[in-house]
VEXRODO-550654 format. One record per atom (N, C-alpha, C): x, y, z; residue number from 0. Coordinates in nm, 4 decimals. Layout:
<recs>
c1|c2|c3|i
X|Y|Z|NUM
...
</recs>
This chain:
<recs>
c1|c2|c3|i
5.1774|10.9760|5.3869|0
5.3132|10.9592|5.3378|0
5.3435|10.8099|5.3272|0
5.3921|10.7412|5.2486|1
5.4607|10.6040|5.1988|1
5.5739|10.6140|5.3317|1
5.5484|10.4968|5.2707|2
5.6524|10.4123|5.4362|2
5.7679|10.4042|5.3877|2
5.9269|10.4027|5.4371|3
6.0100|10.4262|5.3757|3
6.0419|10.3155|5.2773|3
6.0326|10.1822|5.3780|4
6.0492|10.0772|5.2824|4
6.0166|10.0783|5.0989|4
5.8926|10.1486|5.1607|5
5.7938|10.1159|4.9962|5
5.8885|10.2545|4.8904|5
5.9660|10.3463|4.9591|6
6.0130|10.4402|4.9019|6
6.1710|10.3862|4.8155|6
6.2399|10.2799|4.8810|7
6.3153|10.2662|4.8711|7
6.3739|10.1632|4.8230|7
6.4483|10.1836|4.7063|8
6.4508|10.0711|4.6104|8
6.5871|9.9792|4.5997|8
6.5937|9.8310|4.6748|9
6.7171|9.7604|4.6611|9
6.7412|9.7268|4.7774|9
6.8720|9.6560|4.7855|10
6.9166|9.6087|4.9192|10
7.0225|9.7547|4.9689|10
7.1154|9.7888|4.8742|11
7.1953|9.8797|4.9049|11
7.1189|9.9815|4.9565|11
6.9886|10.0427|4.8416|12
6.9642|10.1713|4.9408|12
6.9128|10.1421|5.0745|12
6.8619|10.0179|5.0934|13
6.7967|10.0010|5.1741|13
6.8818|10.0331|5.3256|13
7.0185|9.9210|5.2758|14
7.1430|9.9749|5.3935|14
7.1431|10.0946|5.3769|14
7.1786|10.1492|5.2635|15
7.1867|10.3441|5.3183|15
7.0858|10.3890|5.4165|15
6.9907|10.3348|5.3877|16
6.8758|10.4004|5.4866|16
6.9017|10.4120|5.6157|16
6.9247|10.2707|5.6557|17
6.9772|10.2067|5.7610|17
7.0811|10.2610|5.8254|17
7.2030|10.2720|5.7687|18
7.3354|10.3482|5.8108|18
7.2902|10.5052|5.8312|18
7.1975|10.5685|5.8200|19
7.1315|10.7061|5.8128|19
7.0760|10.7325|5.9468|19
6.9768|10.6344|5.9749|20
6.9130|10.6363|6.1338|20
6.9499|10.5217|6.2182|20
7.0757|10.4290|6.2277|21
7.0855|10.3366|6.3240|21
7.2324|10.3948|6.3378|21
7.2522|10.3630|6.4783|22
7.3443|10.4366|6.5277|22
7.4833|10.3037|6.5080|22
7.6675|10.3478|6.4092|23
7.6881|10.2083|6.4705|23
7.7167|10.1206|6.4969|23
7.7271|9.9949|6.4375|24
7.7285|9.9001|6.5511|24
7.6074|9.8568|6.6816|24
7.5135|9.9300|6.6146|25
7.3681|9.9204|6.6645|25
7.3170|9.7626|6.6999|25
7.3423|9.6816|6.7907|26
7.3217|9.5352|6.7967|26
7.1722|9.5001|6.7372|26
7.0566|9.5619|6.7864|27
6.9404|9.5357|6.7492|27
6.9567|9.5684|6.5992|27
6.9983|9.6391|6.5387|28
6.9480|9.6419|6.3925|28
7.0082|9.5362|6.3608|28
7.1730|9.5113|6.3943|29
7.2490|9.4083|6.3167|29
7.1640|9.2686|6.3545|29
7.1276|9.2340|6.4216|30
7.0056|9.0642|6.4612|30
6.9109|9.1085|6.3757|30
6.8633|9.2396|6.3217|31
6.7092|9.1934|6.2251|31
6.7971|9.1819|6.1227|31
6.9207|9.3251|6.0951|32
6.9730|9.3172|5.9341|32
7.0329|9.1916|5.8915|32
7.0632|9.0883|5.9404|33
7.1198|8.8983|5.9414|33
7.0518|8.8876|5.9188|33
6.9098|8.8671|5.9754|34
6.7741|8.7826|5.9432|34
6.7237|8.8050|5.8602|34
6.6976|8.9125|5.8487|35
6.5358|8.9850|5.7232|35
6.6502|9.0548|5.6108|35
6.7481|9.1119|5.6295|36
6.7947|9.1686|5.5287|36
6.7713|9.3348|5.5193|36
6.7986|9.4009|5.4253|37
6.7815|9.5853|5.4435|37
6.6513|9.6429|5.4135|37
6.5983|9.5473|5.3314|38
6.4473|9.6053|5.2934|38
6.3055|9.5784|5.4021|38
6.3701|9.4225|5.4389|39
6.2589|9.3852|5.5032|39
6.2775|9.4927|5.6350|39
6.4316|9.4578|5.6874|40
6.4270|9.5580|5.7873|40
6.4047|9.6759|5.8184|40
6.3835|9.7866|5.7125|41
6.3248|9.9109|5.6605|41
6.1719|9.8804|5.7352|41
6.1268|9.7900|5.6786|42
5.9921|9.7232|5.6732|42
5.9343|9.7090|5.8306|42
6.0096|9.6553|5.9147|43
6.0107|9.6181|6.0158|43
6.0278|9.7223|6.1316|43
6.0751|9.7816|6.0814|44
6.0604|9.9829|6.1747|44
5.9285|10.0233|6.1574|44
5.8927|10.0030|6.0665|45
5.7280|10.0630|6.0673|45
5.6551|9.9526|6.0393|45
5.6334|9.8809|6.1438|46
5.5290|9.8020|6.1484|46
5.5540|9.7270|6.2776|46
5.4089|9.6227|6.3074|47
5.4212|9.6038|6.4310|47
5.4556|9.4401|6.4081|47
5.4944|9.3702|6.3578|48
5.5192|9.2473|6.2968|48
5.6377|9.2056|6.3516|48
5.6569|9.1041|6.4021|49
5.7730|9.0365|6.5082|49
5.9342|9.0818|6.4208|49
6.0373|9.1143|6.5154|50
6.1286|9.1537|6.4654|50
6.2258|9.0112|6.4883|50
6.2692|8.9424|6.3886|51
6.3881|8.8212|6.3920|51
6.4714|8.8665|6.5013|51
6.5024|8.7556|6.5849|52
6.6368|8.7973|6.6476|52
6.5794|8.9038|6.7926|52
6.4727|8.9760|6.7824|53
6.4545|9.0399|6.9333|53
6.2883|9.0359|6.9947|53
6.3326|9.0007|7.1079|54
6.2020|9.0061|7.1972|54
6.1015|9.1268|7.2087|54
5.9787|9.1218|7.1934|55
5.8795|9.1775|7.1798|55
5.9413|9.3384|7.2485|55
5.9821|9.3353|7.3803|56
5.9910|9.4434|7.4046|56
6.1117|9.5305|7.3923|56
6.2031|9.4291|7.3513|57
6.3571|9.4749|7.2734|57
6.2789|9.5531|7.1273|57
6.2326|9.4909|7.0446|58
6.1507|9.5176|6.9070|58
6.0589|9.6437|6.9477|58
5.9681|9.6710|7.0379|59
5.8936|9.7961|7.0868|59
5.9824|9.9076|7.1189|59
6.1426|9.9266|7.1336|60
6.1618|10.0003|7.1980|60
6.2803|10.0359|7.0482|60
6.3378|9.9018|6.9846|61
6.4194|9.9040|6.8698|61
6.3156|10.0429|6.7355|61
6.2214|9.9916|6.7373|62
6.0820|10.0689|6.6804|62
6.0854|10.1838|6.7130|62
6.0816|10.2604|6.8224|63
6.0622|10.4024|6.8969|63
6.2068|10.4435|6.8379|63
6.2728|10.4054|6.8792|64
6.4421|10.4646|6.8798|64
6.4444|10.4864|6.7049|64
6.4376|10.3977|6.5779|65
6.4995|10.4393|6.4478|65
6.3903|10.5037|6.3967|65
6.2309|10.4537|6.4217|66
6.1161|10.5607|6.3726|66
6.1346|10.7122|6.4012|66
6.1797|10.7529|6.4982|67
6.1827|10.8942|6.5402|67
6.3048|10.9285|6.4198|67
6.4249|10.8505|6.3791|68
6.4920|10.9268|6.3150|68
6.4732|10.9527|6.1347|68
6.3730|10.8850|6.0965|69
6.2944|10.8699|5.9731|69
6.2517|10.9977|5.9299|69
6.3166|11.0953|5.8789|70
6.2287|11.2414|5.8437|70
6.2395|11.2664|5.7320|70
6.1269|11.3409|5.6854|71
6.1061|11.3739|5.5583|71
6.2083|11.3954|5.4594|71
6.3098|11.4364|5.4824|72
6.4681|11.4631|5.4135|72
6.5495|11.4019|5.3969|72
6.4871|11.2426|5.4518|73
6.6193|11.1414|5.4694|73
6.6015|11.0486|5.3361|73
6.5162|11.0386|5.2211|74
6.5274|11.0531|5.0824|74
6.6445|11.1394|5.0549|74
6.6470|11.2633|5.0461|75
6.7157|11.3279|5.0106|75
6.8505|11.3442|5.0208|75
6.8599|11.2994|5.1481|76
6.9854|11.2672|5.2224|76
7.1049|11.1672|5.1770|76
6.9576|11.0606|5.0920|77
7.0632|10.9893|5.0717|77
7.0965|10.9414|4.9071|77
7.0026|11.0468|4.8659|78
7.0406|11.1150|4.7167|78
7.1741|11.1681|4.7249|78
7.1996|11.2583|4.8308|79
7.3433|11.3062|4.8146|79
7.4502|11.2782|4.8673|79
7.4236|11.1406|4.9618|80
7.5430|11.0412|4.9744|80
7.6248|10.9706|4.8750|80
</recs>
């Protein structure tokens, strides 16, 4: 399966994505979403590549927490937002 990033086209959808699995007011997303922006930060959930703004094990655990909410339907999901 394609990684969402690569699924998802723009800065906006990219925030949709984002607003989909980060809970919020989510502090860790908001320090990568400043830095890297919506795509990169898409980007940065699935992968192991330093996250702007959080420490290795803030970033290992930021990773576990929005990857789990990434499911197959959340394309779809946000087709009908």
């Amino acid at each position: 399966m394609a990684r969402l990033a690569e699924q998802v086209q723009g800065e906006r959808a990219a925030r949709i994505a984002l607003s989909m699995i980060a809970e919020p007011d989510d502090a860790a997303t908001g320090r990568v979403l400043a830095r890297a922006g919506g795509v990169e930060t898409l980007r940065l959930i699935e992968s192991d590549d330093p996250a702007p703004g959080l420490a290795r094990a803030d970033a290992l655990l930021w990773r576990e927490r929005l990857a789990a909410r990434i499911t197959s339907d959340l394309l779809d999901r946000m087709a009908q937002a």
